[in-house]
C-alpha positions in Angstrom: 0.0 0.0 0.0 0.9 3.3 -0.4 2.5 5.6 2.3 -0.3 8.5 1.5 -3.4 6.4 1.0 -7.3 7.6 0.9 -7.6 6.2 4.7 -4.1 8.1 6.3 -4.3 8.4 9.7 -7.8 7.2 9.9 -7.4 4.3 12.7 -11.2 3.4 13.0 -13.9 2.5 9.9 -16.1 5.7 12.5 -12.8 8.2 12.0 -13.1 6.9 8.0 -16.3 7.9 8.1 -16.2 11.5 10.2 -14.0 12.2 7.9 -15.1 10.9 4.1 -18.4 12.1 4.5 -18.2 15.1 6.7 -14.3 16.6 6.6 -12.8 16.1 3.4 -14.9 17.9 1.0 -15.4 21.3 3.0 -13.8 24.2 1.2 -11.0 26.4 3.7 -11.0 29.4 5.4 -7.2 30.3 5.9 -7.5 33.3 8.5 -4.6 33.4 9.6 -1.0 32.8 7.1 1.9 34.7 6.0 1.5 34.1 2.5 3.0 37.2 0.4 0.1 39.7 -1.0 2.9 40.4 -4.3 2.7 36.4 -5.1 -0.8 36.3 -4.7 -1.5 39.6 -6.9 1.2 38.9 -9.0 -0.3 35.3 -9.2 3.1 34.4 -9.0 4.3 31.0 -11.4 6.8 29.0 -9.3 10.2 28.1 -11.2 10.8 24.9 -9.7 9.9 22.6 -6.6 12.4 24.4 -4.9 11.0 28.0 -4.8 7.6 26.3 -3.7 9.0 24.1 -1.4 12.2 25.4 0.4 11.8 28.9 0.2 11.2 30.3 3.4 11.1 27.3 5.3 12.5 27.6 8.9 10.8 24.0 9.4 12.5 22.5 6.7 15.9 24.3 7.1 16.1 23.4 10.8 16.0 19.6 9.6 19.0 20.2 7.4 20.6 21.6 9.9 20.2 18.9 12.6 21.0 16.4 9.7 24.2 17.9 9.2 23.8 19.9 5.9 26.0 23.3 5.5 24.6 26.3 5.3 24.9 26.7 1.5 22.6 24.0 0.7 20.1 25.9 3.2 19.9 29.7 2.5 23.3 30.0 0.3 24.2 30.2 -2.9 23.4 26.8 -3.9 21.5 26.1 -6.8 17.9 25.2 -6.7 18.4 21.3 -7.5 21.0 20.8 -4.9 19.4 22.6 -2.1 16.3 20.3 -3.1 18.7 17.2 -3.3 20.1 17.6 0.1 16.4 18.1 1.4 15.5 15.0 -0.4 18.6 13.1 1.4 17.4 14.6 4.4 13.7 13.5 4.3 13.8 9.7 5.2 15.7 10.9 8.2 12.6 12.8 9.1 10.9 9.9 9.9 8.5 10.5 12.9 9.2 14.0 12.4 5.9 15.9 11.0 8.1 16.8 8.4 8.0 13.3 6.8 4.1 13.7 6.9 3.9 16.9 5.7 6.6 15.8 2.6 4.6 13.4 1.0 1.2 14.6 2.2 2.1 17.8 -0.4 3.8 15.6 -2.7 0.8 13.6 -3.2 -1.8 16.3 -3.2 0.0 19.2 -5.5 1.5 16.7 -7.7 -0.2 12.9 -7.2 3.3 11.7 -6.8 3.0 8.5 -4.6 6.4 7.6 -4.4 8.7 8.5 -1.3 11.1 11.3 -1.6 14.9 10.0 -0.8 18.3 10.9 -2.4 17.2 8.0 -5.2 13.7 9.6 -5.8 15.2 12.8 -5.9 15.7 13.9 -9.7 12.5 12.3 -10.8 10.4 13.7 -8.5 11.8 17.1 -9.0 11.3 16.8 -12.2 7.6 15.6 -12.8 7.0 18.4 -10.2 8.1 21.1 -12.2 6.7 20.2 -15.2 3.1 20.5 -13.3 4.7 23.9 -11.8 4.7 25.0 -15.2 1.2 25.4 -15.5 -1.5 27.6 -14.6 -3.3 24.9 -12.2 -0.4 25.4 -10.0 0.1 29.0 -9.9 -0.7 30.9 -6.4 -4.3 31.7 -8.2 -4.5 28.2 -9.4 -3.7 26.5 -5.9 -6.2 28.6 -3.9 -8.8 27.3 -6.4 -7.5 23.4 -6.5 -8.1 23.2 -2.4 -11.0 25.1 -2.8 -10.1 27.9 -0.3 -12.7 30.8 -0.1 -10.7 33.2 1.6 -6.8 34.0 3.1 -5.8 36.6 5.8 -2.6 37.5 5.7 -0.3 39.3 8.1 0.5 43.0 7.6 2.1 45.6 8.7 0.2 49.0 9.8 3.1 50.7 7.5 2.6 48.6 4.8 0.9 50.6 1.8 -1.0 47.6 0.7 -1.2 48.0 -2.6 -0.9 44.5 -3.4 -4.4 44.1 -1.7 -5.6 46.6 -3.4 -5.0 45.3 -6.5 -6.2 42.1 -5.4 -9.8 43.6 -4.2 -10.2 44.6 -8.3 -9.1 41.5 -9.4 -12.1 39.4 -9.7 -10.1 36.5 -7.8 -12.5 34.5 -6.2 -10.7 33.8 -3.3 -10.8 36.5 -1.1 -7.9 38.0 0.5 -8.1 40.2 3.3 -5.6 42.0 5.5 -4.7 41.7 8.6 -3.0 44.1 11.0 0.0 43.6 12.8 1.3 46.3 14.5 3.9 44.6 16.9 6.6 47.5 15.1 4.6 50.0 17.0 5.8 48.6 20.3 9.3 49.0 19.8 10.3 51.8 21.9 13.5 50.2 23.4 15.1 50.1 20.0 14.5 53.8 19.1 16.9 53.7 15.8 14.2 50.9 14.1 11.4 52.3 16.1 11.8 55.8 13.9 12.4 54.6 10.7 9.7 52.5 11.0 7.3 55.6 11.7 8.4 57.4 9.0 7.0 54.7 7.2 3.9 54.9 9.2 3.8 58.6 8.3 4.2 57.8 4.5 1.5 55.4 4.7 -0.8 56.9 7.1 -0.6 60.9 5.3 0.0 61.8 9.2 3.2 63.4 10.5 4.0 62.2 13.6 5.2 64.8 15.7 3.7 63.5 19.1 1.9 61.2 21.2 -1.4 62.1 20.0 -0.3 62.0 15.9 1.1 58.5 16.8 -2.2 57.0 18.5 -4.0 58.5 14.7 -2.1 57.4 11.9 -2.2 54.1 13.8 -6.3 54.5 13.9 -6.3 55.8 10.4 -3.9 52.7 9.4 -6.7 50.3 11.2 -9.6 52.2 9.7 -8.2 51.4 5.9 -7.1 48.0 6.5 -11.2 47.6 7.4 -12.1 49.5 4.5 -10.1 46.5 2.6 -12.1 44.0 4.3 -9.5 43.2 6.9 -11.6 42.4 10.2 -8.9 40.7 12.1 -5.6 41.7 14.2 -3.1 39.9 15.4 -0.2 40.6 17.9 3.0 38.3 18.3 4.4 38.1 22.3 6.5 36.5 24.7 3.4 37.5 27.0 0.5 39.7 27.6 1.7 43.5 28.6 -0.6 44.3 32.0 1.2 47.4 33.3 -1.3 49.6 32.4 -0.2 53.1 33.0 -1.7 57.0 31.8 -1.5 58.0 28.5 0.8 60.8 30.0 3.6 58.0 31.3 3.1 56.6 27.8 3.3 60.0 25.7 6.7 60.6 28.0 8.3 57.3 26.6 7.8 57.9 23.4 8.8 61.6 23.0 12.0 60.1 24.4 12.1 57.5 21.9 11.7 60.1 19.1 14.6 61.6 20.6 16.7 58.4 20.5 16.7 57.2 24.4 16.0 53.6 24.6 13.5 53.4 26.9 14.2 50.6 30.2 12.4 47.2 29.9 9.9 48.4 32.7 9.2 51.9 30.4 8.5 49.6 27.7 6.6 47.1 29.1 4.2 50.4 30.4 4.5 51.7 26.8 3.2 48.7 25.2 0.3 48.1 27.6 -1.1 51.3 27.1 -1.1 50.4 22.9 -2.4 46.6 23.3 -5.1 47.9 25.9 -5.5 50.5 22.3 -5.3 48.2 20.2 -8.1 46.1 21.6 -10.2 48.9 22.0 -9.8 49.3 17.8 -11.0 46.5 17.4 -13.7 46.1 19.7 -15.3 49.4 18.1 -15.2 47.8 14.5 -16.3 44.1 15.4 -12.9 42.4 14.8 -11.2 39.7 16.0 -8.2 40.5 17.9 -5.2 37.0 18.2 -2.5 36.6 20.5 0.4 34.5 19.5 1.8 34.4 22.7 5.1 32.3 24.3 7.9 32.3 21.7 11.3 32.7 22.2 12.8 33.8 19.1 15.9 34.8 17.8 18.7 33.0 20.2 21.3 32.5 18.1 23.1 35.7 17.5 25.6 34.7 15.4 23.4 33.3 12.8 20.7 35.8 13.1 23.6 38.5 12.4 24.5 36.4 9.2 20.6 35.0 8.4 18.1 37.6 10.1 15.0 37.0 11.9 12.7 34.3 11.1 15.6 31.9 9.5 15.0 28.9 12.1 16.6 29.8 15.4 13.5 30.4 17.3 12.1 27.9 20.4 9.1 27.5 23.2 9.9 30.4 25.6 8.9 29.4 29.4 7.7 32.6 30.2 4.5 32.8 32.9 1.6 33.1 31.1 -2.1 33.7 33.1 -1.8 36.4 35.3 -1.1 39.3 32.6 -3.0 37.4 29.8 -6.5 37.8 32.8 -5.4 41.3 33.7 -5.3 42.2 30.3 -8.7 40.9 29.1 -9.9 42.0 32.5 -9.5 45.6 31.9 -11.0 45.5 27.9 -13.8 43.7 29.6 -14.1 46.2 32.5 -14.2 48.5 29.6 -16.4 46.8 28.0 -14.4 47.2 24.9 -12.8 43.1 24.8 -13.5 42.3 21.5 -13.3 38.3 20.4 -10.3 37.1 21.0 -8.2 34.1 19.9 -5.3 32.7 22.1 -2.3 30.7 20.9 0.1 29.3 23.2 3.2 27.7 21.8 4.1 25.6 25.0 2.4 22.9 25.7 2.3 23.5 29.4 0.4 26.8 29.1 -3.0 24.5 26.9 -5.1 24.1 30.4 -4.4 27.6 31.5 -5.1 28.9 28.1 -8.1 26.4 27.6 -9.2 27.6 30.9 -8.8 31.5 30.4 -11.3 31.3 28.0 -13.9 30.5 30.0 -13.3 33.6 32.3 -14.3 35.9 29.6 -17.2 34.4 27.4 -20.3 36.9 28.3 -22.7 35.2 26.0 -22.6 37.6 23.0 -21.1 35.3 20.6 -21.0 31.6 20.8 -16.9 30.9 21.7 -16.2 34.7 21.8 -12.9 33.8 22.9 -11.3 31.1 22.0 -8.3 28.5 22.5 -6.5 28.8 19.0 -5.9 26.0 17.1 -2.0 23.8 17.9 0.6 26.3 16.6 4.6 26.4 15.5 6.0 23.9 17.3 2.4 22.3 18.4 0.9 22.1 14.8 1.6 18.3 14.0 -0.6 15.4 15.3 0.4 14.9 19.1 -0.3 18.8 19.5 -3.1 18.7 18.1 -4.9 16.7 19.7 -3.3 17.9 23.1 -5.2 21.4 22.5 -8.5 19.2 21.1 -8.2 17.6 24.2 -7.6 20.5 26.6 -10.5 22.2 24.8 -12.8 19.1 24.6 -12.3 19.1 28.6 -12.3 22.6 29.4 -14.9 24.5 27.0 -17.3 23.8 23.9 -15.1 21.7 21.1 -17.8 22.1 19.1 -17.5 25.8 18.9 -14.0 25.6 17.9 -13.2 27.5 14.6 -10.6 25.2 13.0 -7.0 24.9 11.4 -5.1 27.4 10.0 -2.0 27.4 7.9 0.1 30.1 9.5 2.6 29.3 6.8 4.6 31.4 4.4 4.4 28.6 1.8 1.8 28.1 -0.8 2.2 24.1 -0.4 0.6 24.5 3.1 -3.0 23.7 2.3 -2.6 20.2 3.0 -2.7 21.1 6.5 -6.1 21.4 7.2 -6.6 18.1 5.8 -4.1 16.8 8.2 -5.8 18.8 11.0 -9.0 17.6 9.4 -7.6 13.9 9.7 -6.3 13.9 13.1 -9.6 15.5 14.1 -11.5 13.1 13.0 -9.3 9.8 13.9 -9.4 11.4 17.8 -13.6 11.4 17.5 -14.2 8.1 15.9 -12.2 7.0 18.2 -14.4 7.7 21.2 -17.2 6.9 19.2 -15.8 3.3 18.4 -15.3 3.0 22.5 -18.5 4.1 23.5 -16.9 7.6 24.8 -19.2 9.3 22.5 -22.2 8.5 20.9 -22.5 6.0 18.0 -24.2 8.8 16.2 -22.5 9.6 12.9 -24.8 12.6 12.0 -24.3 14.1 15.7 -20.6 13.5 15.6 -20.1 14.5 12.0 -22.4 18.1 12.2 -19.6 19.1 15.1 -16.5 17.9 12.4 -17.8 19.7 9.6 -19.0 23.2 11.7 -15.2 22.9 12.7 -13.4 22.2 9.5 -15.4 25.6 8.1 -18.8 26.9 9.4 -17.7 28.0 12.9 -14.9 30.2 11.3 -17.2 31.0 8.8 -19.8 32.5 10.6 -17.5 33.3 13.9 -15.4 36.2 11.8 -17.8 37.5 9.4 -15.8 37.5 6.2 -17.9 35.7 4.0 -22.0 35.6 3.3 -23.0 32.4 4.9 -23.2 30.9 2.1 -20.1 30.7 1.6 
């Protein structure tokens, strides 16, 4: 039998079931990725399996790494076919790794190729893939229409001038593609050399001139306001941990000026500085009916020497161990005292923080909006199988599975989409399971209704991006 077979991961005929008749065939909503607006404007044609594939790829580069491949064949100046060569070498040394899932999960689905990638697989699987690449079915228009996804979010900057959105808004694509706003540069007052440049930036974007306090806190409103007159109805905001020392806009307006002026402020006039913005931020969004998401707990950039040579986002980021639950409930404490918390997704990337998390959410449902705030779906290092099905679980235990909204890619890569059918899998394995034991009811319809509101509806009708039709 084949690795990649119609019944993968599907342990029980129930789980087969779940997930033929109520998982597989529901189109996607990815609200949450890092998929470049240019390539999806541009409807960008990939060159070879390498662009697609290795681009980008922390995941896959921090594979090579461990298996001993130099940096060349990573990020250098390689060519195409060797870097993809010393991933295919690398690849049956991913076994158990989500990697090796993943690998011939979007082998199988982009390109129907069955056979297992290795170093003697290698040239003839790179090239039956790129003669597929060549064609308009597998273009960035192409693949949002083959996995049948009705509309991406991606993740943007307040600075950013979106054009590429615009253009994509009069394109007639019928994917939709919203942005989102990510305004973690606007925190950055204890780097005050990349804090300034990047409000100039904000000024050129925003038509504002930021001159104080008071000009900052409007081009970053009129930044918010056009990223909802593109549609965009979500934020999202990437922490070590919730900032709770809330302080006067004064004490904020202070650290800033000084900022301007080029004094990094001290960690504790930062972490003031950015409460005051996140408590803003959330107020933004509560006034417009968004969705605000925390990404909270990594620990990123620890090797120095590599990120001086790489940059940021190249691989070298890990679960951070940082305390979690008292600042995340003081800060949805005071929106709510406010009563400006909008709804609110929470990702955790440590594993030890899924009961707290899975539990916070409960503090602050007020009946408004079935799962206002919810437990965000296994993330970074958490988004393969065992994770999974630890947040399912912590959720399941703890709150209303069945109000869950679903999978995301949260990927850079356009060969992601097989990841909601891998969430959709695992899903479904975990419920027929119980069914098949008696832990749940032998009630397919019952059962399946909850799989298929998750795999779409609940997102669907939870963010408010689409008719409900769809």
């Amino acid at each position: 039998m084949v690795f990649i077979h119609d019944d993968f991961l599907l342990g029980t005929q129930a789980a087969r079931r779940l997930y033929h008749e109520y998982a597989a065939g529901q189109p996607i909503l990815d609200y949450h990725c890092h998929l470049p607006p240019k390539g999806l404007a541009e409807n960008r044609q990939f060159q070879n399996l390498c662009e697609i594939w290795l681009e980008g790829d922390h995941y896959k580069w921090r594979a090579l790494r461990a298996n001993g491949v130099p940096e060349r064949l990573i990020t250098g100046d390689a060519s195409p076919f060797e870097k993809f060569q010393a991933w295919a070498a690398t690849v049956p040394y991913t076994l158990r790794n989500p990697l090796y899932h993943w690998t011939h999960l979007e082998l199988k689905r982009y390109f129907g190729i069955a056979e297992l990638l290795d170093a003697r697989s290698a040239e003839r699987i790179w090239r039956q893939a790129n003669e597929q690449l060549a064609t308009p079915a597998l273009s960035a228009h192409g693949i949002l229409k083959k996995f049948h996804v009705q509309a991406v979010c991606t993740t943007d900057d307040p600075a950013d001038d979106l054009a590429y959105h615009q253009a994509l808004a009069q394109s007639g694509l019928p994917t939709k593609v919203f942005p989102t706003f990510r305004p973690d540069q606007a925190l950055g007052v204890h780097q005050p050399a990349a804090f300034n440049a990047w409000i100039e930036r904000l000024e050129r974007a925003s038509g504002v001139a930021v001159g104080n306090f008071a000009q900052f806190l409007d081009a970053l409103r009129r930044r918010h306001d056009f990223f909802h007159a593109l549609g965009g109805r979500l934020s999202d905001h990437g922490l070590e941990r919730c900032y709770a020392e809330f302080c006067p806009e004064a004490v904020a307006a202070k650290v800033f000026t000084e900022a301007r002026a080029g004094r990094a402020a001290t960690p504790e006039e930062h972490r003031r500085f950015a409460s005051f913005l996140m408590l803003f931020f959330g107020r933004l969004d509560a006034e417009k009916g968004w969705t605000q998401q925390l990404h909270l707990g990594p620990l990123r950039n620890t090797n120095t020497r590599l990120l001086n040579q790489l940059g940021p986002d190249t691989g070298f980021d890990s679960i951070g161990d940082f305390p979690q639950a008292a600042a995340l409930a003081a800060y949805l404490d005071q929106l709510d005292r406010e009563n400006a918390l909008p709804k609110t997704i929470l990702y955790n990337v440590n594993p030890a923080d899924n009961y707290a998390f899975a539990t916070m959410i409960g503090n602050f449902q007020d009946g408004s909006v079935p799962g206002k705030i919810q437990f965000g779906s296994g993330w970074w290092f958490l988004d393969q199988k065992e994770g999974m099905e630890w947040q399912i679980n912590a959720l399941s235990n703890l709150g209303l599975l069945s109000r869950f909204i679903g999978m995301l890619t949260d990927s850079r890569s356009f060969m992601s989409y097989p990841r909601h059918e891998y969430f959709r899998r695992v899903l479904c394995n975990l419920l027929g399971r119980d069914m098949e034991q008696g832990a749940l009811p032998n009630d397919l319809a019952l059962v399946g209704t909850m799989v298929r509101n998750i795999c779409y509806a609940n997102a669907r009708d939870y963010l408010k991006l689409l008719p409900e039709d769809g």
